[in-house]
C-alpha positions in Angstrom: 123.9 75.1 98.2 121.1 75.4 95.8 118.9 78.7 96.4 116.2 80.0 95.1 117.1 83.3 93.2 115.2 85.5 90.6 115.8 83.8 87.2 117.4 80.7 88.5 116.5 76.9 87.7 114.7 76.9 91.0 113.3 80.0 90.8 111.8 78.3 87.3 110.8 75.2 88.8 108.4 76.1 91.2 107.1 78.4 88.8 106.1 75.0 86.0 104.9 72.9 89.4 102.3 76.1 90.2 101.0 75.5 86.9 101.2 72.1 86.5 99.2 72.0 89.8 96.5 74.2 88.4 96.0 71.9 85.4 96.1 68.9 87.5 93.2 70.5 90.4 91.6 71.9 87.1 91.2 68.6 85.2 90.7 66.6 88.3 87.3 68.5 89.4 86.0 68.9 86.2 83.9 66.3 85.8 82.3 66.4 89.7 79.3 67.8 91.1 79.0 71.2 92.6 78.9 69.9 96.2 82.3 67.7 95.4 83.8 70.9 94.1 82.6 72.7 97.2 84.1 70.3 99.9 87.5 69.7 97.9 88.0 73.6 98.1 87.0 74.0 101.4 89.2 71.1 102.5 92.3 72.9 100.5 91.7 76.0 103.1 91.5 74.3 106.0 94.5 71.7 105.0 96.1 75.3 104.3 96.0 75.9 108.3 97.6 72.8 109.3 100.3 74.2 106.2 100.6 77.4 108.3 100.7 76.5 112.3 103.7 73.5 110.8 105.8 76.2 110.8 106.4 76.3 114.9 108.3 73.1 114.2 110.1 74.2 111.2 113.2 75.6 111.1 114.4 78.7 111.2 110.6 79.4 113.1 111.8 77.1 115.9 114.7 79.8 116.2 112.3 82.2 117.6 111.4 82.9 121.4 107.8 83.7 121.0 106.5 81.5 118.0 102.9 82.3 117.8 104.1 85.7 117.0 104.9 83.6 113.5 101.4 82.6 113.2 99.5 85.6 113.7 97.8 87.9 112.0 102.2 89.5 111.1 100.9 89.9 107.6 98.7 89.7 104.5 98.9 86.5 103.6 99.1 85.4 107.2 95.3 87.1 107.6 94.3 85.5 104.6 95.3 82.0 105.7 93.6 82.3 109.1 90.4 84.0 107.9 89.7 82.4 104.8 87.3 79.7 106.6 85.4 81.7 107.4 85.1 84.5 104.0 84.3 81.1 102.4 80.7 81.6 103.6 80.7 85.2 104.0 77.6 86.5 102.5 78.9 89.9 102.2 79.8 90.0 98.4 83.0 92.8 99.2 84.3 90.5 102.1 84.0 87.6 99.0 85.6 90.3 96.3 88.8 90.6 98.8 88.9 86.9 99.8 89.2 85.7 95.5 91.2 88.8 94.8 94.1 89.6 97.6 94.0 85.3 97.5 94.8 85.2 93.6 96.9 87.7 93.5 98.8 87.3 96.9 99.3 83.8 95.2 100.5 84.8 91.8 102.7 87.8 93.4 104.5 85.2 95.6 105.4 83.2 92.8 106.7 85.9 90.8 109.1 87.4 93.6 109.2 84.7 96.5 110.8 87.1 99.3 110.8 85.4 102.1 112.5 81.9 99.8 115.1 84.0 98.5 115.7 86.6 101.1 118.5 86.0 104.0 116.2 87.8 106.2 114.3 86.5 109.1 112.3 88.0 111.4 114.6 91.1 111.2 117.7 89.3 111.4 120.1 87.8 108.8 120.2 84.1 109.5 121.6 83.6 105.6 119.9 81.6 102.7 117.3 78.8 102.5 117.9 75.8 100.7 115.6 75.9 97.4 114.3 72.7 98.6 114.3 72.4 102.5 111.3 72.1 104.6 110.6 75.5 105.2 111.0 76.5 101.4 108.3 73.8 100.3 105.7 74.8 103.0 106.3 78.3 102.0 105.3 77.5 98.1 102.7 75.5 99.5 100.7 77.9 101.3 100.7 80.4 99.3 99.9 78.1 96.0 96.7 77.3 98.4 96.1 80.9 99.0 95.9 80.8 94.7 94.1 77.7 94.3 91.7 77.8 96.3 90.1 81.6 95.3 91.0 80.8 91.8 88.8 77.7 91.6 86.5 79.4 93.2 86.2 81.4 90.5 86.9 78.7 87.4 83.9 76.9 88.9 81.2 79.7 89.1 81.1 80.1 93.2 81.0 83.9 92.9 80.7 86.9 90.5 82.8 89.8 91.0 81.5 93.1 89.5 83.4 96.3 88.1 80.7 98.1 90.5 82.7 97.0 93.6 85.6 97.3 92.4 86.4 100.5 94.1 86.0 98.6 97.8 89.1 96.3 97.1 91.8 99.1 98.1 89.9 99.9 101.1 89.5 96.4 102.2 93.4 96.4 101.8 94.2 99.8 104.1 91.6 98.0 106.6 93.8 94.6 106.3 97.2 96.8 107.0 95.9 98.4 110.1 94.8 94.9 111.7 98.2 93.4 111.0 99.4 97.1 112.7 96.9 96.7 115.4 98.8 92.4 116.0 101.7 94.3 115.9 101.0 96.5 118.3 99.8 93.6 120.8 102.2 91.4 120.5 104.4 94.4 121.4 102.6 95.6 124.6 102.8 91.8 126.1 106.0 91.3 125.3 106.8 89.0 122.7 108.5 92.0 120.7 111.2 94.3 121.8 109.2 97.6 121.9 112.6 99.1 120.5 112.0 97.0 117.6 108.6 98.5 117.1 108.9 100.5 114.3 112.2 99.7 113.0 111.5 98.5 109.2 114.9 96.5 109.4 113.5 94.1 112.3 110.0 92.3 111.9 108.4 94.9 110.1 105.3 92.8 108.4 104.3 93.7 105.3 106.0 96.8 105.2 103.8 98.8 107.7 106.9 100.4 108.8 108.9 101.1 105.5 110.9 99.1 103.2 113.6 97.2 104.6 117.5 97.6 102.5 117.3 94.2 100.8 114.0 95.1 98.8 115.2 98.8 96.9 114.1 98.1 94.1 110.3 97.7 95.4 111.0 100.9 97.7 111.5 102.3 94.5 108.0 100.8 93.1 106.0 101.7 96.2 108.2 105.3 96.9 106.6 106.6 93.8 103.8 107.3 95.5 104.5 108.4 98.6 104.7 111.9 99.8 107.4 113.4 102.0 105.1 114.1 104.6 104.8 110.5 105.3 108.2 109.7 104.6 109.0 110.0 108.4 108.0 108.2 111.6 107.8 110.9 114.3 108.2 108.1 116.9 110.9 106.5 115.7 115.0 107.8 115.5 116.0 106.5 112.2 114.9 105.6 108.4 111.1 105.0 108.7 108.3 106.0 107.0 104.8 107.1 108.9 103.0 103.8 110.2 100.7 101.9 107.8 99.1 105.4 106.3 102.6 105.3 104.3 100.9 102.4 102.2 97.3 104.4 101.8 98.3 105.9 97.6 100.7 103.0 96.7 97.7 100.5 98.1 95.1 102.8 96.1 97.0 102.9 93.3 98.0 99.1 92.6 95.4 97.7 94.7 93.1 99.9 92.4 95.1 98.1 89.0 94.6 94.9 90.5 91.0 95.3 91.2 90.4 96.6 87.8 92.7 93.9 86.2 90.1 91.1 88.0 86.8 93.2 86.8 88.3 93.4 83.3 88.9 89.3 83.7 86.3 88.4 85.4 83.2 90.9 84.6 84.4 91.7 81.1 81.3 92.8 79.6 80.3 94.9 82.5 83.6 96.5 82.9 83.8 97.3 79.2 80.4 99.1 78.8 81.5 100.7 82.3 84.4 102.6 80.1 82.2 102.8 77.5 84.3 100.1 75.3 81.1 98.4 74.2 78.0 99.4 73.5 76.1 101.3 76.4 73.8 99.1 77.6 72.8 98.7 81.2 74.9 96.6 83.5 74.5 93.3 84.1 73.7 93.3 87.6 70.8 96.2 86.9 69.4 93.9 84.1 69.1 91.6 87.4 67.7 93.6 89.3 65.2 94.8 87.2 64.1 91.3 86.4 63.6 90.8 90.3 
C-alpha cells in the first residue's frame, strides 16, 4: 500500500502540488481588484470549515465514539481553522500578526513533516497506516494548504503589514493558544467524551503535545527537550512518562516561536527589522515615520 513517508515519492508529490497551487492562486488573482481578492480569500477560509467538520464522515474519524471531540478546538491548527473567520476582520493588529503567521507557518510545517499522514497513530491508538491517497489523507493536505494559502495571500496582496515592533507578542499569542486547546481538553474530559484516565497520558489524545511527546515523534522530543528544564519534566498528576501540562511548551514555544516571528519580520518588514539590529543605517522606523506624519 502506498504511504506517505519522509523522502518518499508521495511525500514529494504533495510537496510540488502545494507549490504548484500557490502559483496557480497566485497567477489567477493577479490581475483582479482588491474586493475580488478579498472575497476569493475569505471564501478559501470558510470552504476550509466545510474541509474540517467532513471529517465526522471520514474514516478513521467515524471510528470514534464522541466525534466533535475531532473538531474542536484539540489543537493548533484545529483553533486556527475555526477562528480564522473571524481574525479575518480582527482590527487588533497582534490577533492579525498570529492569524498570517501561526497560518503560514502551521502550513509550511505540515508539509514538511505531515504527522498525522504518516503517523499510525490515531487518537492515541495505533489503527496502522494511511493510504498516501485516501480520503482522509487528501482532506488532511487540503486544510492545512488552506491554513497556508489563505494568510499567505494575504500577505502577497498587501491586506496587512506585520512589524518587527510586535514581533515579541507572537510567542505569547502561542502559550495563550496552548492553554485554550488545555482548557477543550479539559472539557471534553469533565463531560465525558474522554476517559479522565486518558487525561494526561501523552501516548492517548494528547493534542499538540500539551502533555509531552508521544514515542513515535523522538526525534522532535529531542528538538523541543532541549529546552526544557527538569522541573517541568514531570506531571505531578499523572503515574507515568509526562511532562508538566502546557507550561512544558512555555521556552521551546519562546524560543522557535520567537525564530519564527523574527524569520516573518526579517521577510516581511525587512527594512524595519534591519535598522532594528542596526544592519542598516539608523533611521527611525517605519511605522514612527507614520506616525509622525499623522
Amino acid at each position: 500500500m502506498p504511504v506517505v513517508q519522509f523522502g518518499n515519492i508521495y511525500y514529494f508529490i504533495y510537496i510540488a502540488a502545494f507549490f504548484l497551487l500557490t502559483l496557480i492562486l497566485v497567477r489567477f488573482l493577479k490581475n483582479k481588484s482588491d474586493t475580488y481578492r478579498y472575497r476569493f480569500i475569505y471564501g478559501l477560509i470558510i470552504f476550509n470549515l466545510f474541509v474540517h467538520f467532513a471529517k465526522i464522515f471520514i474514516y478513521p474519524y467515524t471510528t470514534v465514539d464522541y466525534i466533535w471531540t475531532k473538531v474542536s478546538f484539540e489543537n493548533i491548527c484545529a483553533v486556527s481553522v475555526l477562528t480564522f473567520p473571524l481574525l479575518f476582520f480582527a482590527k487588533n493588529r497582534v490577533l492579525k500578526d498570529y492569524m498570517i503567521m501561526v497560518g503560514i507557518a502551521s502550513g509550511i510545517i505540515t508539509f514538511v513533516f505531515p504527522v498525522d499522514a504518516m503517523s499510525e497513530y490515531f487518537n492515541g491508538a495505533i489503527l496502522g497506516y494511511k493510504h498516501a491517497f485516501s480520503l482522509e489523507t487528501i482532506r488532511f493536505y487540503t486544510s492545512h494548504y488552506i491554513l497556508f494559502a489563505s494568510p499567505f495571500l494575504m500577505m502577497h496582496y498587501h491586506m496587512h503589514e506585520l512589524s518587527i515592533k510586535r514581533a515579541y507578542q507572537g510567542p505569547i499569542m502561542l502559550m495563550i493558544i496552548l492553554v485554550i486547546i488545555f482548557i477543550n481538553e479539559l472539557l471534553i474530559t469533565l463531560v465525558g467524551w474522554v476517559p479522565a484516565e486518558e487525561f494526561f497520558d501523552p501516548a492517548r489524545r494528547n493534542p499538540s503535545f500539551i502533555f509531552g511527546v508521544r514515542g513515535d515523534l523522538s526525534g522532535l522530543g529531542v528538538v523541543l527537550g532541549v529546552f526544557v528544564p527538569n522541573f517541568l519534566r514531570v506531571n505531578p498528576w499523572f503515574n507515568g512518562d509526562a511532562f508538566f501540562p502546557v507550561l512544558w511548551l512555555f521556552f521551546p514555544a519562546i524560543f522557535y516561536g520567537g525564530l519564527i516571528s523574527l524569520s516573518f519580520s526579517f521577510v516581511y518588514d525587512t527594512n524595519n527589522t534591519l535598522r532594528f539590529f542596526k544592519l542598516k543605517s539608523k533611521l527611525p522606523l517605519l511605522e514612527d515615520n507614520q506616525k509622525l506624519r499623522e
